[in-house]
N, C-alpha and C positions, 0 to 999 in steps of 0.2 A: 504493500500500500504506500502510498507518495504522498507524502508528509505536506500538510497544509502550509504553505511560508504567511508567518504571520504581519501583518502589514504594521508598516513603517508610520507612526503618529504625524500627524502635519504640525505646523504651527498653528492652523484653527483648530484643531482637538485639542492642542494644548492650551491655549488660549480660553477657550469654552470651559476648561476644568478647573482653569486659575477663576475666571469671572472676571477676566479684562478682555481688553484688543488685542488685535495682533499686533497695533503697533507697540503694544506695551511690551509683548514677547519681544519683537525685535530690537526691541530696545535694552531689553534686559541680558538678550543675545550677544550683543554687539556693546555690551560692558560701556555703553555712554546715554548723553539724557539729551532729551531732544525738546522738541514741541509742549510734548507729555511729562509732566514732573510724576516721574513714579517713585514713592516713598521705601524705605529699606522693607517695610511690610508686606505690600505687594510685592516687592522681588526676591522676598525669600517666597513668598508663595509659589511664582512662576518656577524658581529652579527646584522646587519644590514639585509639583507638576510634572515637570520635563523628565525629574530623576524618577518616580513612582508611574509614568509610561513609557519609559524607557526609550524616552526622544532624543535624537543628536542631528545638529544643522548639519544641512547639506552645505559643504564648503566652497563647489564651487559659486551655487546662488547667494552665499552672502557678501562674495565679492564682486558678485554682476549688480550688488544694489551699495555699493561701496566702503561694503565690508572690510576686513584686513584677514585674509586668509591664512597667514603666514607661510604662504610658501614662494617658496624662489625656484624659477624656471633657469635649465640650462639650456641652451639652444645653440646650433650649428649650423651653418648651410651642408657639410659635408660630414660622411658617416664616419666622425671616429672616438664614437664611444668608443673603451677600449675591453678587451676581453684577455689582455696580456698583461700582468704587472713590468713588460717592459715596454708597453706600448708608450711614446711619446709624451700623449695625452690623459693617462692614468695617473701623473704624482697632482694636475692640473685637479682631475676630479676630488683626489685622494684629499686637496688641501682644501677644494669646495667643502665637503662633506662632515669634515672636522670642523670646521668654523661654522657652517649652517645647523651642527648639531648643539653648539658652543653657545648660539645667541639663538636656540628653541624655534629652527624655522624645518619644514619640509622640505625634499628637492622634486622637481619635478622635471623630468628628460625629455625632450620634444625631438621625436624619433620616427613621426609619421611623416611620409613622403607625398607628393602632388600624384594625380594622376602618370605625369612623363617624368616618376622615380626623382623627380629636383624635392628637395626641400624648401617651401615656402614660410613667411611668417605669414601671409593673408590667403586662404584658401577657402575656396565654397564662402566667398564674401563676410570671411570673419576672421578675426583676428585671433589666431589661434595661443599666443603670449598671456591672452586676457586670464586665462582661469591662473596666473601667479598673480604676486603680487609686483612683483618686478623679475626683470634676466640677466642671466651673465651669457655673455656673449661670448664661444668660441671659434677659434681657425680665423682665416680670411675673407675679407667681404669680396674682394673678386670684382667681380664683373659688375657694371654700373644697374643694373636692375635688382641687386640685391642693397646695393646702395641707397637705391629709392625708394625701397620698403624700411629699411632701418631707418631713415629718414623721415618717411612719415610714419612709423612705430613711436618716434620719440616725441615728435611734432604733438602726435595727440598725447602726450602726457605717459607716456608707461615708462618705470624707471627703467634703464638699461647702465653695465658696466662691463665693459669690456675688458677682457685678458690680451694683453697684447695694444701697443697704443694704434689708436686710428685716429683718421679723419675726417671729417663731414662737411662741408660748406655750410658757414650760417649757422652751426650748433655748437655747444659749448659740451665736449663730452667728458663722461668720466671712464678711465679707464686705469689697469694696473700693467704696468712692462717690467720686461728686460730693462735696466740702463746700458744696452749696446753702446752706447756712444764712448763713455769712459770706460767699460769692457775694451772695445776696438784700439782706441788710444793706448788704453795698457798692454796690448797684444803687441803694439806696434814697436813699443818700448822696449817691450822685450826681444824681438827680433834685433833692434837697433841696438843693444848693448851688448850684443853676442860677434856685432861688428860688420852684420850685413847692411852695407850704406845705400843697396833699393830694395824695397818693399814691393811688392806689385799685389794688387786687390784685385781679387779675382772673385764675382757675382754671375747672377744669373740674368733673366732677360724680364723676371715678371718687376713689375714696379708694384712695391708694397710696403709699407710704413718701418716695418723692422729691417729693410733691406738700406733704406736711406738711413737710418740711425747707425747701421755700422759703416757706411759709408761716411755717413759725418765724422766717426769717431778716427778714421783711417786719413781721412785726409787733415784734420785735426792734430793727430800725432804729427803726419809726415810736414806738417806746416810747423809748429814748434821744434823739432829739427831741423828746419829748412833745408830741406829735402823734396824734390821731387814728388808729386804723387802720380801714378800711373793705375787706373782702374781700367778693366776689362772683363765687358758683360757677354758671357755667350750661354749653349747650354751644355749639357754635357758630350752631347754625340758632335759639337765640332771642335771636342778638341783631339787631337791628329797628333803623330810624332813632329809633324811639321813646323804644325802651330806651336808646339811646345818649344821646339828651337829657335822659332823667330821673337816669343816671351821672355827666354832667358838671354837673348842676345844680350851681348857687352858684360856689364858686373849683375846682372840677375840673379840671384841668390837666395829669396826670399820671399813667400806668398803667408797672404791672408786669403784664404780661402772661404764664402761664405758659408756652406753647406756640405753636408756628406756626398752627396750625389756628384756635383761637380769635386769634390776629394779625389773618388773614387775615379771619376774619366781623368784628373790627370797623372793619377798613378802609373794606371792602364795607358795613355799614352808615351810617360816616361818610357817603361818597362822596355819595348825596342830600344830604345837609346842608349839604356845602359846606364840609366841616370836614379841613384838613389838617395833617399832622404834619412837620415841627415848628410853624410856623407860629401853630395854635391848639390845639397841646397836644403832648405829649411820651410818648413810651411806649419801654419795653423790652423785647423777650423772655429770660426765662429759661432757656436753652439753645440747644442745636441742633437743627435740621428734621430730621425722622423721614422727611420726602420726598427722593427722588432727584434733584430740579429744583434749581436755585439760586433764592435768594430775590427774590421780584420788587425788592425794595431792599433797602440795606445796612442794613437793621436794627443799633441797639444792640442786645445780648442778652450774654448770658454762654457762654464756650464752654467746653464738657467735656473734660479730659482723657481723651479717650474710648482712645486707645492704653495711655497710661502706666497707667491702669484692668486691662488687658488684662495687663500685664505682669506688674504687682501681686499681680493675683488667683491666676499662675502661683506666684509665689514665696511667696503665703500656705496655697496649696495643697500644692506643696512642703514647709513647715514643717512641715503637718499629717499629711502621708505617713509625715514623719517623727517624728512623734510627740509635737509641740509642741501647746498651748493653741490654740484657734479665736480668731484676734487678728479685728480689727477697723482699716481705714484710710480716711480721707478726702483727700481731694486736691485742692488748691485749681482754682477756675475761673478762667479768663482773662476779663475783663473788654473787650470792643472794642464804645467810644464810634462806633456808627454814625448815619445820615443823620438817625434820627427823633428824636433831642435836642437842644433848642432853650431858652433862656434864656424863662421865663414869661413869656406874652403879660399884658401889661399890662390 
């Protein structure tokens, strides 16, 4: 036999047993005083009521009538919730998760896709962010039509805080980063005291906000040494044995490298030549692998406060809930001198 599911009290059942309104319940609900002056007698009634039928609000409707649901939405354009503890984006959640547990809020993961597999924030003409109470924003915005959703996501009032610093025309955002700038500058420092006198900056071809802050910090160094800078954006598949000998022409000796990906093609184009690192030159990556694998070598590189990032972003979000200014924070990188620096080959 198939058990009768007992039905779920409304707030007019409960309402009707206390012997007020509804708006009294929802007032009594929503722990503030409105229109209605409800005295401490009545609202021990009402919670009173609610506990003897065994009533609990539906969280997302008391935030569609401007309730405070306490939770906070993560959100992405791209799928990388992670399912590896060494996935990129897992120490990012790990340090959401601690901090949203820390100041008594929810997390809620927005992981439903559009009809053509994209993630939207407006779909079926609604604004899918609405059931938190604000978002933390991860990965890249990309392409300008993800732009113009975030854009008018903010426009109409929903708090947002992004991981990673961005930018938006016309808005005043809050967001938590990397300090790339003086990470890159110390990177740079480092190569230069090891006696390599050119640096060469080597990125990729997308243009995005963390790519210009280690770019600032690289030519930043190389300008307080007055030194040369020489940056060079391609992607991985052109770099060539070719290419790689027309880079190191003359005293070339030393790369800042932005990424694993491009690391890894110019190894692989070394590798014909004969050319290894430390050996006959010196490189560093600026960050951490977006890959699940560990790094074929201990690369030097800069590592991300990729947690405390996480945590940040919770309590700047927090601020904002509560009605503070959209601040802005950077957070220094850890600097680990690995295998591929070496004192300039002579």
């Amino acid at each position: 036999m198939t058990p009768t599911l007992k039905k779920r009290p409304t707030q007019k059942e409960v309402a009707e047993r206390a012997g007020v309104s509804q708006g009294v319940v929802s007032q009594v609900l929503n722990d503030r005083q409105g229109a209605i002056r409800v005295n401490p007698e009545t609202r021990e009634r009402v919670r009173r009521a609610m506990q003897e039928m065994g009533y609990s609000p539906n969280i997302a409707a008391r935030s569609l009538v401007g309730g405070r649901s306490r939770i906070m939405g993560v959100f992405t354009y791209e799928p990388v919730f992670p399912t590896d503890t060494r996935n990129f984006f897992y120490p990012f959640l790990e340090g959401i998760e601690a901090a949203a547990a820390e100041l008594n809020y929810d997390l809620l993961l927005h992981t439903r896709s559009s009809g053509r597999g994209e993630r939207r924030v407006y779909q079926d003409r609604t604004n899918r962010l609405s059931l938190a109470d604000g978002t933390l924003m991860l990965g890249e915005l990309g392409e300008p039509e993800r732009r113009q959703e975030i854009t008018r996501l903010i426009g109409e009032g929903h708090p947002v805080v992004f991981i990673g610093r961005r930018e938006l025309p016309g808005l005043t955002l809050a967001w938590v980063a990397a300090d790339y700038v003086h990470a890159t500058e110390g990177a740079v420092n480092e190569l230069l005291a090891l006696g390599h006198r050119q640096v060469l900056y080597l990125g990729g071809t997308r243009n995005h906000e963390s790519a210009a802050d280690r770019e600032a910090g690289y030519r930043l160094g190389m300008e307080k040494a007055d030194r040369p800078a020489r940056v060079v954006r391609l992607e991985p598949e052109d770099l060539t044995p070719e290419r790689v000998k027309t880079l190191m022409a003359g005293n070339g000796t030393a790369l800042l490298i932005e990424n694993d990906d491009l690391a890894t093609g110019w190894l692989d184009a070394c590798a014909p030549l004969g050319l290894e690192a430390p050996a006959d030159y010196s490189f560093a990556v600026l960050g951490d692998p977006l890959i699940e694998h560990p790094r074929p070598r201990a690369w030097a590189a800069l590592q991300l406060p990729r947690r405390e990032m996480g945590q940040e972003a919770v309590r700047l979000l927090d601020q904002l809930l509560q009605g503070g200014p959209p601040e802005t924070l950077r957070l220094p990188c850890r600097w680990v001198a690995g295998d591929s620096l070496g004192p300039a080959p002579a």
